[in-house]
C-alpha positions in Angstrom: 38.0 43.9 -96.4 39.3 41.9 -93.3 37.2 38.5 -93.2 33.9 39.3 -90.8 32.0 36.4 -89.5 29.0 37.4 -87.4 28.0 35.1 -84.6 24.5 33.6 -84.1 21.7 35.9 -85.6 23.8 38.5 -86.4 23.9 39.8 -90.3 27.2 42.4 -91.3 25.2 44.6 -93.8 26.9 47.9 -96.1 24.4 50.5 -95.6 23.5 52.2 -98.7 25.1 55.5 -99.6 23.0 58.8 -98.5 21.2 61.2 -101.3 24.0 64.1 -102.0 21.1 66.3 -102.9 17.5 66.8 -101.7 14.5 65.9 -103.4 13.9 69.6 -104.5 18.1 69.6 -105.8 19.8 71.2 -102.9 23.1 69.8 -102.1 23.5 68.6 -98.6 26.1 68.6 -96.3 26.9 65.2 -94.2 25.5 66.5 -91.1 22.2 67.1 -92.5 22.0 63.3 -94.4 19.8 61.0 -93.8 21.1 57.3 -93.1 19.7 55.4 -95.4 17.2 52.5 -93.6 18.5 49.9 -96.4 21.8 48.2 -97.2 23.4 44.8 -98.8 23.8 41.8 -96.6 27.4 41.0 -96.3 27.9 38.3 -94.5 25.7 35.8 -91.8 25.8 34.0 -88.3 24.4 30.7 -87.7 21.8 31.3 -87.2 19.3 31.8 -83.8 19.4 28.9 -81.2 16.5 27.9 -79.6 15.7 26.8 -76.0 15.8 23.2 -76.9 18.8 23.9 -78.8 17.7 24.1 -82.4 19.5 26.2 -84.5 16.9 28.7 -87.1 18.2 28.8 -90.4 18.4 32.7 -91.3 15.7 34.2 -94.2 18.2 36.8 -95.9 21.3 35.2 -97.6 24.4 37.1 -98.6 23.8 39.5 -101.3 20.4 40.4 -100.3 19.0 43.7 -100.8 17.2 44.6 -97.1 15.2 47.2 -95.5 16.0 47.7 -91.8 14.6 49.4 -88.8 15.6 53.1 -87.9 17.9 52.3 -85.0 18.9 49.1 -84.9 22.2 47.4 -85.1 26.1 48.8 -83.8 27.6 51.1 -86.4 31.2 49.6 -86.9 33.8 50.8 -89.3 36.4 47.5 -91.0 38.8 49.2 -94.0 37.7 52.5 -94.1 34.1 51.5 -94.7 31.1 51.8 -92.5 28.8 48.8 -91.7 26.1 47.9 -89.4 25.8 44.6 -87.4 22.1 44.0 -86.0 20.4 40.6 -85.5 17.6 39.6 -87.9 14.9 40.1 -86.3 15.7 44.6 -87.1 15.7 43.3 -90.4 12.1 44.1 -91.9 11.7 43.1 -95.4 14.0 42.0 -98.1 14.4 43.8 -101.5 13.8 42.1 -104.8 
């Protein structure tokens, strides 16, 4: 993958792959998946800076497991693989 650094509060995170099949076993086809509202952090900004200038460390570190709002973040595509840049503040709750 081509070296990624977000600026500021922005976090590069690989969305989880969608279900192939349904809950009740029927396959799906891609039109009818559902993106799914989690994904790895990938890489990190700086961080947020503040009015007096202050930089805000970030609370997710690379390699975390997150949950993430519905639509946040731009869809981008590095490689052949899909991504999703979004500040921190989408991000609602890391996975342990």
């Amino acid at each position: 993958m081509a070296k990624v650094r977000p600026l500021n509060d922005k976090i590069l995170i690989e969305r989880s792959k969608a279900d192939d099949k349904s809950k009740g076993g029927i396959i799906l086809p891609d039109g009818a998946k559902e993106k799914p509202k989690e994904g790895i952090v990938i890489s990190v900004g700086d961080g947020r800076v503040t009015e007096s200038g202050e930089r805000i460390p970030f609370q997710v570190k690379k390699n975390d497991r997150v949950l993430f709002k519905s639509y946040s973040g731009t869809d981008v595509k590095l490689d052949g693989k899909e991504y999703i840049l979004m500040s921190e503040e989408d991000i609602l709750a890391v996975i342990e």
